[in-house]
C-alpha positions in Angstrom: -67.3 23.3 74.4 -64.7 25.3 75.7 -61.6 23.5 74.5 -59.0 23.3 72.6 -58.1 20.4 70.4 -54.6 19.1 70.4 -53.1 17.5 67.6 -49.3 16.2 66.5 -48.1 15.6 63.5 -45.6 12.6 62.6 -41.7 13.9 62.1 -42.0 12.6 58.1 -41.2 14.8 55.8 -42.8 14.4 52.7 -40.7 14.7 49.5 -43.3 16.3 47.4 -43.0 19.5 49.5 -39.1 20.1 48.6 -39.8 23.5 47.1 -41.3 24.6 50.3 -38.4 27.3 50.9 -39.6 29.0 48.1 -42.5 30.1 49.2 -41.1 31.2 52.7 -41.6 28.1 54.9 -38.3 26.5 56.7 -39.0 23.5 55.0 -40.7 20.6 53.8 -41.8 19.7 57.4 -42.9 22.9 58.7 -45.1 24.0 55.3 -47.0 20.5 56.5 -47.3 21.6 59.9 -48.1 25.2 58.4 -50.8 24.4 56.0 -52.4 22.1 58.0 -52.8 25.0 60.7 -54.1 26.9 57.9 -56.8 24.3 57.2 -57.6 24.6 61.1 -57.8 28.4 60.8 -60.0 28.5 57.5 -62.5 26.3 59.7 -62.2 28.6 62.8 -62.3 31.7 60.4 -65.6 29.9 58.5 -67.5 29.2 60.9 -66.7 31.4 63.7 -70.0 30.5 65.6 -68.7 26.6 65.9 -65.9 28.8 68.4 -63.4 26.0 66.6 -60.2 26.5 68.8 -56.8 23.4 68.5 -53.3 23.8 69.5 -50.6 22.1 67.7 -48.6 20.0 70.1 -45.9 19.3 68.5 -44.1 16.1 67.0 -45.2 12.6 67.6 -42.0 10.3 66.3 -43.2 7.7 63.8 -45.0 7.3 60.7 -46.6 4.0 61.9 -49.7 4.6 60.5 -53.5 4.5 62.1 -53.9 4.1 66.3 -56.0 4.4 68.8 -53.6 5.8 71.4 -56.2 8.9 72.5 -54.2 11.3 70.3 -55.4 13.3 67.3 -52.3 12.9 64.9 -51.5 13.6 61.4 -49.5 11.2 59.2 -47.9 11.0 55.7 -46.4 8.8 53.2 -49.8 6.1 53.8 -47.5 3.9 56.2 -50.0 1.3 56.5 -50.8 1.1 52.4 -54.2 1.4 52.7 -55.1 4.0 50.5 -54.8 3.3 47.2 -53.7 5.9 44.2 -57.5 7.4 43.7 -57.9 8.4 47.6 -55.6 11.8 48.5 -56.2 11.4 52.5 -58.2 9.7 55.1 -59.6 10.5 58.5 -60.0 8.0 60.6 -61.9 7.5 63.7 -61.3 5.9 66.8 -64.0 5.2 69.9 -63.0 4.0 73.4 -64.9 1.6 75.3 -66.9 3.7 77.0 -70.1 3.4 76.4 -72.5 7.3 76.7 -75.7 5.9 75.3 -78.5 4.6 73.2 -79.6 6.8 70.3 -81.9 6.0 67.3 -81.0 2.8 67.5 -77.4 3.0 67.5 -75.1 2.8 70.6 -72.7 5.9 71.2 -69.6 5.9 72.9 -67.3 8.4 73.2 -64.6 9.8 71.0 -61.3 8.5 71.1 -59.0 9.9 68.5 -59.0 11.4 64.9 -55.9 10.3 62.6 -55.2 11.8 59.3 -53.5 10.0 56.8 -51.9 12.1 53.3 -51.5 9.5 50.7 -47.5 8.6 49.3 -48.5 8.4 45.6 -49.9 12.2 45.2 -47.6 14.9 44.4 -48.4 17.7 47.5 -48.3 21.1 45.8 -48.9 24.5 47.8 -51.3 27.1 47.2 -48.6 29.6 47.2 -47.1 27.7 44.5 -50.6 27.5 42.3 -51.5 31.5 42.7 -47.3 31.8 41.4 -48.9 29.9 38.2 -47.1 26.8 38.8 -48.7 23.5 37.0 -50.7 21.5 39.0 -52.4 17.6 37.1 -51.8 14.7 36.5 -50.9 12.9 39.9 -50.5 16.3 42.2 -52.9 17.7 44.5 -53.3 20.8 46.2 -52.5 20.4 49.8 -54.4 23.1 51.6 -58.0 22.3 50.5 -57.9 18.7 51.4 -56.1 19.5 55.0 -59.5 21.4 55.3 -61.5 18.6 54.1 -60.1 16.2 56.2 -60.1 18.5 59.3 -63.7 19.1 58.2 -63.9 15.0 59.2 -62.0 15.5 62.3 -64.8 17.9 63.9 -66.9 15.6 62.7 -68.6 17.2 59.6 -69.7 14.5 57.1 -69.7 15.3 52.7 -72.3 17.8 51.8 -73.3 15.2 49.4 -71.6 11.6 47.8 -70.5 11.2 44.2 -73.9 10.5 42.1 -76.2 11.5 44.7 -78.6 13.9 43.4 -78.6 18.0 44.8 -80.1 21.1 43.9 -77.8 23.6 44.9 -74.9 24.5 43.7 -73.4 24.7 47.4 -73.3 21.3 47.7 -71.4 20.4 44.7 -69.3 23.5 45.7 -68.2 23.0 49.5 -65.5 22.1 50.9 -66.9 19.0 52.1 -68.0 17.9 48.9 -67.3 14.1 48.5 -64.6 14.5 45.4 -62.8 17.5 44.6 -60.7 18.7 41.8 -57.6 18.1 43.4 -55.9 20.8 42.2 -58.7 23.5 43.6 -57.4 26.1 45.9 -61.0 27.7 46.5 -62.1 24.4 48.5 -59.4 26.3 51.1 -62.6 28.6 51.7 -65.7 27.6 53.7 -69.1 27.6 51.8 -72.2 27.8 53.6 -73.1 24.4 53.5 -69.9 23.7 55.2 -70.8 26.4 57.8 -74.5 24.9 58.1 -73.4 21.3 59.1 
């Protein structure tokens, strides 16, 4: 409660973005700052009972991939090559030794850090460039809705339901938080309900 999470984002500029000028942005590197700040506000604008609030802190030099240094950052290019080609980005989790307490059976300690990793082999795309009626298949990905999805992880929101697991309504298979999306579907940029209810 009360605070504001801070997060950084690796100076990497990913390629994919080139045409970023286009659509108004300085760059490659600030339309990833940008549109993951968009992806922050869609969850704060959502769900304005969760009282989401983060502040962008700036660039963390290097594209080392996953750490548990106590700092929420965002990476790009899959620096580690974990990923594989199927998987467009990854939040990871880190805990710190610290140990809070017993619950259900499982032992909680508290949160260390939230890193999000964009995949190298998926061609970014903006949603600027979609609504122009730029083509988006094959290997690209819009970039906004899975920011959102990933964030989504980052406050700690799981899937509204996994691939092949049975639901009966249409939310589910609609949210943003939906375990695979079309990944070329700007109106996963939008909150659902289900997204607001977890």
């Amino acid at each position: 409660d009360d605070f504001c999470l801070e997060w950084w984002m690796t100076d990497y500029v990913e390629d994919s973005l080139e045409n970023a000028a286009t659509y108004g942005y300085a760059g490659a590197w600030d339309a990833q700052v940008a549109v993951n700040q968009k992806g922050f506000d869609n969850w704060a604008d959502g769900a304005p009972c969760a009282e989401i609030c983060d502040t962008f802190m700036g660039v963390d030099a290097g594209n080392e991939g996953k750490t548990n240094d106590g700092i929420n950052k965002i990476y790009w290019d899959d620096p580690t090559g974990f990923m594989g080609e199927r998987v467009l980005a990854v939040a990871a989790y880190s805990v710190t030794a610290e140990y809070l307490r017993e619950q259900d059976g499982q032992y909680l300690y508290r949160f260390g850090d939230v890193d999000i990793t964009f995949n190298d082999q998926i061609d970014w795309t903006l949603t600027e460039e979609i609504e122009g009626g730029q083509p988006c298949s094959g290997g690209m990905a819009a970039l906004e809705p899975v920011a959102t999805h990933e964030l989504g992880h980052l406050w700690g929101v799981g899937h509204s339901c996994e691939e092949g697991e049975p639901f009966t309504d249409e939310a589910l298979r609609y949210a943003t938080m939906y375990c695979a999306n079309d990944s070329c579907d700007i109106e996963r940029n939008t909150i659902n309900p289900d997204d607001v209810a977890a």
